[in-house]
C-alpha positions in Angstrom: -6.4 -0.9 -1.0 -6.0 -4.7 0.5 -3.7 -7.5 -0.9 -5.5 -10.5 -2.1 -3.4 -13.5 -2.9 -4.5 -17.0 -3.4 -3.7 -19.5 -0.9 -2.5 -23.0 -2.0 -3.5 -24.7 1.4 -7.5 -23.5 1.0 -7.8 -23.3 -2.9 -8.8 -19.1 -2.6 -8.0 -16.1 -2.8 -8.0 -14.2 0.6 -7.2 -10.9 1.9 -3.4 -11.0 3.1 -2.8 -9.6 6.7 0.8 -10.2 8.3 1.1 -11.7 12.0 2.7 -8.5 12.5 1.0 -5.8 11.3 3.7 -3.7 8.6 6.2 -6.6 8.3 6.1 -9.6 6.4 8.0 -13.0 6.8 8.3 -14.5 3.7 10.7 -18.0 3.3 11.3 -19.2 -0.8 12.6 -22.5 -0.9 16.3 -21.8 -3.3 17.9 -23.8 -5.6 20.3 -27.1 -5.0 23.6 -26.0 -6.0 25.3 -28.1 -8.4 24.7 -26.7 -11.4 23.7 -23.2 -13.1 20.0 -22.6 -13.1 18.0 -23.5 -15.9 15.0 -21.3 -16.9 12.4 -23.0 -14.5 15.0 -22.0 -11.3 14.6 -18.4 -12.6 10.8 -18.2 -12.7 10.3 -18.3 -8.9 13.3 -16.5 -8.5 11.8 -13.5 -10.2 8.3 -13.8 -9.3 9.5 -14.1 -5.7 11.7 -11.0 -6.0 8.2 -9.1 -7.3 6.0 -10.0 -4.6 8.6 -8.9 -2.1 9.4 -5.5 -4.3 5.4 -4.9 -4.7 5.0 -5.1 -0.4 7.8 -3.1 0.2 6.2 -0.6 -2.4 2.7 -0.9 0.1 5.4 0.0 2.8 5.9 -3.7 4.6 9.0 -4.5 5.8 10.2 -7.7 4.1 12.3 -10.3 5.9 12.8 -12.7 3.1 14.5 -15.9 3.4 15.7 -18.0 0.6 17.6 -21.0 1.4 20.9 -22.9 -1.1 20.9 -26.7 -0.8 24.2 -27.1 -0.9 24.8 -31.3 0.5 22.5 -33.7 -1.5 22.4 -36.8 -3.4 23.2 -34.3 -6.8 25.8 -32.9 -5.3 27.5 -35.8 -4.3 27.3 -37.3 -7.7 28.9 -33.9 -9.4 31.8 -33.9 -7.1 32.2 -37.6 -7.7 31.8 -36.8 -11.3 34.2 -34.0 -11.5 36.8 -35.3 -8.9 36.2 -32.3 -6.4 34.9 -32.1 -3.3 31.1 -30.7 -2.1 31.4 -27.4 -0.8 33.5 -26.4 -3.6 30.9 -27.2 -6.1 28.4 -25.6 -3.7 30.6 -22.3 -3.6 31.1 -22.0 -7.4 27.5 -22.6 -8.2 26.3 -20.2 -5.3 28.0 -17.9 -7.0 26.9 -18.2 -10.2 23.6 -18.4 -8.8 24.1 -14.6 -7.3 25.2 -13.1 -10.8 22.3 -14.8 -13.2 19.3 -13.4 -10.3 21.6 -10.2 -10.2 21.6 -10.2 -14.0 17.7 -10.6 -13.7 17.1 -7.9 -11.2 16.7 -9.6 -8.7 17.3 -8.4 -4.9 19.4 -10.5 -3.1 17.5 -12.4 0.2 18.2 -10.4 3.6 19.6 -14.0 4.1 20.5 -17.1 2.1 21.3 -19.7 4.7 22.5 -23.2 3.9 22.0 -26.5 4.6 25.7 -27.0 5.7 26.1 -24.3 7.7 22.8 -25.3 9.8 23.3 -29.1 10.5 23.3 -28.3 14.7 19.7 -26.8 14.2 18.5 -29.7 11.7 20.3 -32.0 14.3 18.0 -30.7 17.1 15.0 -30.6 15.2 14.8 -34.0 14.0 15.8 -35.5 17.7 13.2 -32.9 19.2 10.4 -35.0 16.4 11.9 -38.1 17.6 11.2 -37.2 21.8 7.8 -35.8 20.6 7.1 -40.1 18.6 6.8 -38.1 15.5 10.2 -39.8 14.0 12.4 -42.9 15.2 15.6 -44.2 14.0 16.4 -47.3 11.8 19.8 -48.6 11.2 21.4 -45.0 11.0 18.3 -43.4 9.3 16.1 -41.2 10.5 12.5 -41.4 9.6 9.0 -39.3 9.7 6.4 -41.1 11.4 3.6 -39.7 8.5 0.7 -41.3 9.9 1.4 -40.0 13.3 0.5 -36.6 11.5 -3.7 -36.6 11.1 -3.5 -33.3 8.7 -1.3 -35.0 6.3 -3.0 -34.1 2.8 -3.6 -31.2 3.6 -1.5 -28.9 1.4 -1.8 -30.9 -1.9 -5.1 -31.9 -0.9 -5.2 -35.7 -0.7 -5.8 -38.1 1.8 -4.3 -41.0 3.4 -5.5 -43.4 1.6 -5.0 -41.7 -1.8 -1.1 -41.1 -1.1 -0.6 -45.2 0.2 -1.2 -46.2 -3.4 1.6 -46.7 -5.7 3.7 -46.6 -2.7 6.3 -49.2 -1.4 9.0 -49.3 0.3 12.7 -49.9 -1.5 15.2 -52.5 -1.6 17.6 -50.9 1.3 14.8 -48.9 2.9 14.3 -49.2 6.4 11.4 -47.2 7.1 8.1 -49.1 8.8 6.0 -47.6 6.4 6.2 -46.9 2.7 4.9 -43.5 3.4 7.5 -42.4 6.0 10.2 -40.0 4.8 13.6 -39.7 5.1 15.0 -36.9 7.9 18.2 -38.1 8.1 20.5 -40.1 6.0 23.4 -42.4 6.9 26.3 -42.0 5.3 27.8 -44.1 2.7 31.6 -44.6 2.4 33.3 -41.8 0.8 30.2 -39.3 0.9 30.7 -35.8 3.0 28.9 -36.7 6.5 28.0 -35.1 10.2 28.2 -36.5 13.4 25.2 -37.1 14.7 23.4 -39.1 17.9 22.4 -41.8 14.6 25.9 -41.9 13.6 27.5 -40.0 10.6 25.1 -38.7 7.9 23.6 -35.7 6.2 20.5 -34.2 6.0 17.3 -35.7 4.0 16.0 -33.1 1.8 13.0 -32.0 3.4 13.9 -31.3 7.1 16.0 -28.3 5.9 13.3 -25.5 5.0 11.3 -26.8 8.0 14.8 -26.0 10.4 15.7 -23.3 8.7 12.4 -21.0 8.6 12.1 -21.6 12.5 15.7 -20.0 12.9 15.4 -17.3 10.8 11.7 -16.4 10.9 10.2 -18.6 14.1 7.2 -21.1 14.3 5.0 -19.6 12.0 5.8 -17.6 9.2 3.3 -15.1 6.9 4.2 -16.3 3.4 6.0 -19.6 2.3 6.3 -19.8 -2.0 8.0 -22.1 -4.4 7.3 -23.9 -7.7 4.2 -25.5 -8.4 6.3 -28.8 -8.2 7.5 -28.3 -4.4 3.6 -28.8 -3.3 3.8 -32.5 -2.9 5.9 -33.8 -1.2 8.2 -31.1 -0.3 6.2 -28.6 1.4 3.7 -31.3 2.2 6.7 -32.7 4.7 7.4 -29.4 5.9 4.3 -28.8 7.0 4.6 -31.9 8.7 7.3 -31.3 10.4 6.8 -28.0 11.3 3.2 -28.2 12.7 4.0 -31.9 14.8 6.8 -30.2 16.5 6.0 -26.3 17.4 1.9 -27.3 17.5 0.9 -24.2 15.5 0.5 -23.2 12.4 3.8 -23.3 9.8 2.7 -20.8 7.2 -1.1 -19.1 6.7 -0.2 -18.2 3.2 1.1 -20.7 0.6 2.5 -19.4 -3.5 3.1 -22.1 -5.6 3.9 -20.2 -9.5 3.2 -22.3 -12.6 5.6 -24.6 -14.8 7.1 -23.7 -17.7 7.1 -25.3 -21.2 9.7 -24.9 -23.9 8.4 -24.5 -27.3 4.7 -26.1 -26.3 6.9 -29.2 -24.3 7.9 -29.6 -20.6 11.0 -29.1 -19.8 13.5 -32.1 -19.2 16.9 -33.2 -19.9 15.3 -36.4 -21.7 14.1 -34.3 -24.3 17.2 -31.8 -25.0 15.0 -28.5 -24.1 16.8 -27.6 -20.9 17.7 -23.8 -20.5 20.2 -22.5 -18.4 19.9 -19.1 -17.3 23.7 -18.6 -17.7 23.1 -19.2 -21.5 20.2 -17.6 -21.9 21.0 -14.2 -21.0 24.3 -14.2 -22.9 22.0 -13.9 -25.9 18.6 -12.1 -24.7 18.2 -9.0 -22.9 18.0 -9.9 -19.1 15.5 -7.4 -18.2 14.1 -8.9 -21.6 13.4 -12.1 -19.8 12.3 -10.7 -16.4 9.9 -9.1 -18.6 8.8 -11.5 -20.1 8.7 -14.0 -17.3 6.3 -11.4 -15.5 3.7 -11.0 -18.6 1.8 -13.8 -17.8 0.1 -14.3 -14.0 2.5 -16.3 -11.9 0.1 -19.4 -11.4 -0.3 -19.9 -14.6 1.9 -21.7 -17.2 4.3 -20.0 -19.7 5.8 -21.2 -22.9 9.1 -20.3 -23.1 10.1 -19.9 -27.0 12.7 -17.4 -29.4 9.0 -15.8 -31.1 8.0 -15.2 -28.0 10.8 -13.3 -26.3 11.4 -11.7 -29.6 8.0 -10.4 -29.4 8.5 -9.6 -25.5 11.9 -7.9 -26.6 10.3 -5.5 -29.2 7.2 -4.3 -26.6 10.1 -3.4 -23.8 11.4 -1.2 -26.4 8.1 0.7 -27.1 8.5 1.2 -23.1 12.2 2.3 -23.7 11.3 4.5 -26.4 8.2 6.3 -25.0 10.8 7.2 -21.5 14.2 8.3 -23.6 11.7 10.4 -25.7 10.3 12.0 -22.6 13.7 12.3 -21.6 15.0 13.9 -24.7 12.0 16.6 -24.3 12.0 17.4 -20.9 14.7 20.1 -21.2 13.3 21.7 -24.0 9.8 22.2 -21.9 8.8 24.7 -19.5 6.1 24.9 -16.6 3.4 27.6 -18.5 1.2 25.1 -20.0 -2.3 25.3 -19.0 -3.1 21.6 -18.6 -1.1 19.8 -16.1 -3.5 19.6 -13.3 -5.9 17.4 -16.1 -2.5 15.6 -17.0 -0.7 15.1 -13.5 -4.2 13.7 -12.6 -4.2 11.0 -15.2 -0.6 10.0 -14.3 -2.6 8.8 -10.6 -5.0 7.2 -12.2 -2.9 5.1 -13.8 -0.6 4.4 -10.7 -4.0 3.6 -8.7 -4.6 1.0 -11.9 -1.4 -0.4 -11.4 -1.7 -1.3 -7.5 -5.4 -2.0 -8.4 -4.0 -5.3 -10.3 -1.0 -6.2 -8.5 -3.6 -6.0 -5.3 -5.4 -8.8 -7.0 -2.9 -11.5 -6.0 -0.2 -10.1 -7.8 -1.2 -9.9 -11.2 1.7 -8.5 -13.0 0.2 -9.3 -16.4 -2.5 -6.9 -15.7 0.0 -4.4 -14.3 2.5 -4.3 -17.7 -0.9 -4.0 -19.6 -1.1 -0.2 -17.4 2.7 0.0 -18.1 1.7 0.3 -21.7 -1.6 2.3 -21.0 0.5 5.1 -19.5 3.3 4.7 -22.2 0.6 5.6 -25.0 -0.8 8.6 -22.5 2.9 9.9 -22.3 3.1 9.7 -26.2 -0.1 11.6 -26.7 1.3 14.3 -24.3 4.6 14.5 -26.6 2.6 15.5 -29.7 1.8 18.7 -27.6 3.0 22.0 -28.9 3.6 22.9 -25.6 5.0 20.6 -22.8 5.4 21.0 -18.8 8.8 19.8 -17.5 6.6 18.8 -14.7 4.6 16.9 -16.2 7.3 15.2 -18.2 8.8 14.7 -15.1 5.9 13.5 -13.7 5.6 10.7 -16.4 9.4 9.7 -16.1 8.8 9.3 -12.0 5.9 6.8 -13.0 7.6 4.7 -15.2 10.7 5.0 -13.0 8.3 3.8 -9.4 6.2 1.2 -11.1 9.3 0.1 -13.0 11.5 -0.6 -9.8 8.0 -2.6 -8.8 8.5 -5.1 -11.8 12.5 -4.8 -11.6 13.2 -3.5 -14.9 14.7 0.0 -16.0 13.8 1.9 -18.8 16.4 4.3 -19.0 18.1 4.1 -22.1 22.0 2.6 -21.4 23.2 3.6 -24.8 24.8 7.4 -24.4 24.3 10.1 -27.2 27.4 10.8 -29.3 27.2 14.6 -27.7 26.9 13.0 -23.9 30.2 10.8 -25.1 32.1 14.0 -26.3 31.0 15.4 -22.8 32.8 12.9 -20.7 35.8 12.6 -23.2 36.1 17.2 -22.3 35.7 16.2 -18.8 38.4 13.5 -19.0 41.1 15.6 -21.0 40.3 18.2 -18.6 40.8 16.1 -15.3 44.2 15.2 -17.3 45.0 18.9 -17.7 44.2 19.1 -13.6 46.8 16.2 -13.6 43.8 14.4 -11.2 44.4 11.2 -12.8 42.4 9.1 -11.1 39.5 11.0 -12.6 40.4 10.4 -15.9 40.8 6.5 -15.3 37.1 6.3 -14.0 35.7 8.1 -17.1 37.7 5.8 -19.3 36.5 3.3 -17.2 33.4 4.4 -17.5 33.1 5.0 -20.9 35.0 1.0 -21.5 32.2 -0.7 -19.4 29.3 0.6 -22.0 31.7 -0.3 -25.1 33.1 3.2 -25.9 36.9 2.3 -26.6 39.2 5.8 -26.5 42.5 6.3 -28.5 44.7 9.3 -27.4 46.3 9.7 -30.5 48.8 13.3 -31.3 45.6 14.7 -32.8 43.8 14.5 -29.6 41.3 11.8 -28.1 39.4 9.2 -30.6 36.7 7.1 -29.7 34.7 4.6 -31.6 32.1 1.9 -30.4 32.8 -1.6 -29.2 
């Protein structure tokens, strides 16, 4: 089957093919790092993590590239606020960033570069703009010469004319033109700077995905995704950038996913409805929220609400249920049943169903909708006298393959009481074989999934935590 995904820059859906055929390049613009993500940070993050997961599972080879922001205007302000420095609050944030995505099953980028540890490169990029008269300096700044670009627009589909309205320059500005964007900002006193040929300064905002995707990935790259809200300006100036300097094409596919709305309202700090991740999934099942994240179609808008991820929390268990009750029969079946050619052959129907919709621009709504198709199948099947271990097995490989797609599990992480008195034999054994170390790792073990043991004079005790 072909991949169709729909294009931002021409408004359809086309049929994807890679520069190079079997591997994909595929940038994500990340997350500025001063603070945990909230729920809108998280949407991208796993709908990014699908796409990638769903080529690899059509036997690409991913090279995915997601960049930190870790020197900006918020970041300064945070470390003023909180009396530390920049990179500090970078590196605690980074990290917190790692364990909510890792929390949501989400693959970590074959590299994360940031900002700070790329200056030379943004250096040489914006003074290779200013030799071509796509940029020129003023008073320390570094500006984008926009009209000099004649497919401005193009992305967010407006023109010239359209985008000069309602634009001025500021007091303090001094760009020529009120459309001109920043590339390089001067340093005030006391904020974190880089020498540079304009004098010290950071990076503007913009200039860092267009650096960065050339490094890592070269002039043009297959796939370049972010949130709806990145279209304009953000990747409007990369393209910009990107195209003026290396006079080809920056990306021939562009994702933009959908916003999301907290109880029927956007989200915003004004209005109190801002969700951190890091809260979020202290409370709700992560894989809860992947799931739930991935039950509508990724350019369309979701409403994040407690109903609804109650709801989304009670349909993953159906799909929890229907695989540890496969699980639990398997054992007990054999191979001498009559129909598993008829059965085995549904099972690949309902895999050719599943890549059928995530084909059509990744439409994992669609796809959890055949999730639940073969879950009722494999629930018929278990009402059979007579079961197939192979065909059992067959269902459990299913959920298992298409399950690693979406980047949930439904494997059951609660253990029986008889597989708990298993391990606890096994443990007092390895004591018996004084291997020690053994034993430590199955109370370990046992600890990590809230089984707390007491070696008492009676022998070993264990309750839940």
């Amino acid at each position: 089957m072909t991949i169709k995904l729909y294009n931002t820059l021409t408004r359809q859906k086309e049929t994807f093919e890679p520069l190079e055929a079997g591997k994909v390049k595929m940038y994500v613009c990340g997350p500025t790092v001063y603070n945990y993500i909230h729920i809108g940070n998280a949407r991208p993050a796993i709908v990014y993590d699908t796409v990638r997961k769903y080529l690899e599972y059509s036997g690409y080879e991913v090279n995915f590239v997601s960049n930190f922001t870790d020197v900006d205007d918020k970041l300064i302000k945070a470390a003023n606020e909180l009396g530390e420095d920049v990179p500090t609050i970078a590196e605690r944030f980074i990290d917190a960033y790692y364990e909510d995505v890792s929390a949501l099953g989400c693959k970590r980028a074959t590299i994360h570069p940031r900002v700070t540890e790329n200056i030379d490169i943004i250096i040489d990029f914006i003074q290779a703009l200013i030799d071509k008269g796509y940029a020129y300096e003023a008073g320390g700044d570094v500006y984008y010469k926009t009209r000099e670009f004649a497919e401005y627009g193009k992305l967010s589909h407006q023109s010239i004319d359209e985008l000069r309205l309602g634009n001025r320059i500021e007091v303090g500005e001094k760009k020529h033109d009120a459309l001109d964007f920043v590339l390089w900002k001067a340093a005030k006193e006391g904020e974190i700077f880089w020498e540079s040929p304009w004098g010290h300064g950071r990076p503007g905002w913009h200039i860092e995905c267009s650096a960065m995707a050339k490094k890592y990935l070269g002039d043009t790259i297959d796939i370049h995704a972010g949130g709806q809200d990145l279209t304009f300006p953000h990747h409007e100036n990369e393209i910009a950038q990107s195209e003026a300097l290396n006079d080809k094409p920056f990306a021939r596919y562009w994702m933009h996913n959908g916003y999301i709305n907290i109880n029927n309202e956007k989200m915003s700090k004004s209005l109190g409805n801002f969700v951190l991740v890091h809260d979020i999934i202290k409370e709700i099942d992560p894989q809860v929220v992947r799931f739930f994240m991935l039950s509508v179609h990724y350019r369309n808008p979701i409403n994040f609400s407690q109903e609804l991820l109650e709801s989304t929390a009670n349909a993953f268990e159906r799909l929890t249920t229907s695989y540890t009750n496969l699980q639990h029969r398997k054992n007990s079946s054999t191979n001498l049943t009559d129909n598993n050619d008829e059965w085995l052959s549904k099972i690949y129907d309902y895999r050719q169903q599943f890549k059928k919709e995530m084909d059509d621009d990744f439409n994992t709504a669609n796809a959890i909708s055949v999730l639940f198709d073969l879950s009722k199948q494999a629930n018929y099947y278990l009402q059979e006298q007579n079961t197939s271990e192979e065909v059992i097995q067959a269902f459990l490989d299913e959920f298992d393959q298409l399950g690693e797609v979406l980047g949930v599990k439904f494997a059951s992480t609660e253990l029986l009481d008889e597989e708990i008195e298993e391990m606890i034999n096994q443990r007092i054994q390895a004591r018996k074989d004084r291997n020690f170390a053994l034993a430590d790792e199955i109370r370990d073990k046992l600890k990590d999934l809230n089984i707390i043991l007491e070696d008492t004079p009676q022998g070993t005790r264990w309750k839940r935590g």
